[in-house]
C-alpha positions in Angstrom: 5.3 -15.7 12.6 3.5 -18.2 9.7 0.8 -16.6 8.4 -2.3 -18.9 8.1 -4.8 -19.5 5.3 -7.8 -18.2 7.6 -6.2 -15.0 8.4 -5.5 -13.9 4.3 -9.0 -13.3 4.0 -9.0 -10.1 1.8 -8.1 -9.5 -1.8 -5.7 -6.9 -2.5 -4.0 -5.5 -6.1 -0.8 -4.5 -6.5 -0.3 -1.8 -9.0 2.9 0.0 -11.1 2.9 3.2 -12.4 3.7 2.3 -15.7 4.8 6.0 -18.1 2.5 7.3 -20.4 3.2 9.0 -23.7 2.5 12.2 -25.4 2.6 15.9 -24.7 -1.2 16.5 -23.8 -0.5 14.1 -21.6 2.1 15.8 -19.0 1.5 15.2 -15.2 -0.4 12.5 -15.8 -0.7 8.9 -14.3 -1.3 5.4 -15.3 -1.4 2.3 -13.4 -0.6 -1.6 -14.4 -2.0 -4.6 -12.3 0.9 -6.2 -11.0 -1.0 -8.8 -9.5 -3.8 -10.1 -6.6 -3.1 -11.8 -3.4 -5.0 -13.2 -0.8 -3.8 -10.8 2.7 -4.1 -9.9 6.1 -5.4 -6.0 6.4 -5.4 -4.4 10.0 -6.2 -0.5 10.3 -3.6 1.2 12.6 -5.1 3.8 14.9 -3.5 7.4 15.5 -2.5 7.9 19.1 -3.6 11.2 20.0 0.4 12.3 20.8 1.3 11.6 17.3 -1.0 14.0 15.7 -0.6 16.7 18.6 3.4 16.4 18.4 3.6 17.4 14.5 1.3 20.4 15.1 -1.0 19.5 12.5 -4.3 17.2 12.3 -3.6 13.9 10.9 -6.0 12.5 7.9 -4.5 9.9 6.4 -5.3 6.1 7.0 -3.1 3.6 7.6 -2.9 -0.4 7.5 -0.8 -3.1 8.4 -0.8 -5.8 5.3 0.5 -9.2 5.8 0.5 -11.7 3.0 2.4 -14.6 1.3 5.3 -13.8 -1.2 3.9 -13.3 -4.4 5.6 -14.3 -7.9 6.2 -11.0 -8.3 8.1 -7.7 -6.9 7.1 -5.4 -4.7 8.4 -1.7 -4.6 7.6 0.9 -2.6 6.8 3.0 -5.4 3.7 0.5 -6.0 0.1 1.3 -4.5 -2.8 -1.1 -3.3 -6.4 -1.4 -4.4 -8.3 -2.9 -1.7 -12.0 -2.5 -2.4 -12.7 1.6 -2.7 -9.3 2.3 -0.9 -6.2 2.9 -3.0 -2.9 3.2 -0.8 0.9 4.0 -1.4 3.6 1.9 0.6 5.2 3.6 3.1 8.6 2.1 3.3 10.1 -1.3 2.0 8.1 -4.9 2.7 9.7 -6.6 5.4 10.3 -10.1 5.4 8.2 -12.1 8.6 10.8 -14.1 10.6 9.3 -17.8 9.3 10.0 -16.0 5.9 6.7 -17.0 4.2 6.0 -13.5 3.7 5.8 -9.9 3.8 4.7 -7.2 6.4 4.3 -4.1 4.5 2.4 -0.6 5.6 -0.1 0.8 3.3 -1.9 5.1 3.5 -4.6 6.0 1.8 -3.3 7.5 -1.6 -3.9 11.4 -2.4 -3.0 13.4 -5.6 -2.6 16.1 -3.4 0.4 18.7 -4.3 1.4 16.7 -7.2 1.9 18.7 -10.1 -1.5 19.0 -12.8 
């Protein structure tokens, strides 16, 4: 698949936990632009059977992200601004077969049961 100019029509920012010094600051996080790229953001939908097989009620939001390979790395231990949403990758970036790019899933990030 070649991904087409008209289709990368949102901005997104990579970001890297980058450490961050000091004793008072334990637990704590801090985040580095890695860089912006022009991309392709589709929400995925829950099917009903996925939320009723794990017993539990699914929250979490999830997109498919397609864009161009950027000048720099990307990790799955990265996240993604894209407007108010802030996302972890789930997974490695896979390489599209026309090997332009990257297909990538992004969830909304939570804090939740991370140590304070």
């Amino acid at each position: 698949m070649t991904l087409r100019s008209r289709d990368l029509d949102k901005r997104i920012t990579f970001q890297t936990k980058v450490p961050v010094a000091g004793v008072m600051n334990a637990g704590k996080e801090a985040w580095e632009n890695a860089g912006t790229v022009w991309a392709q953001v589709t929400d995925q939908l829950y099917r009903r059977g996925d939320k009723e097989a794990a017993g539990v009620e699914v929250t979490a939001r999830s997109a498919r992200i397609r864009i161009r390979k950027p000048g720099f790395a990307i990790t799955a231990d990265m996240r993604i601004l894209f407007g108010a949403r802030v996302m972890h990758i789930i997974g490695a970036p896979a390489e599209l077969a026309a090997r332009d790019g990257y297909e990538l899933m992004g969830e909304d990030y939570s804090t939740t049961g991370q140590p304070a």
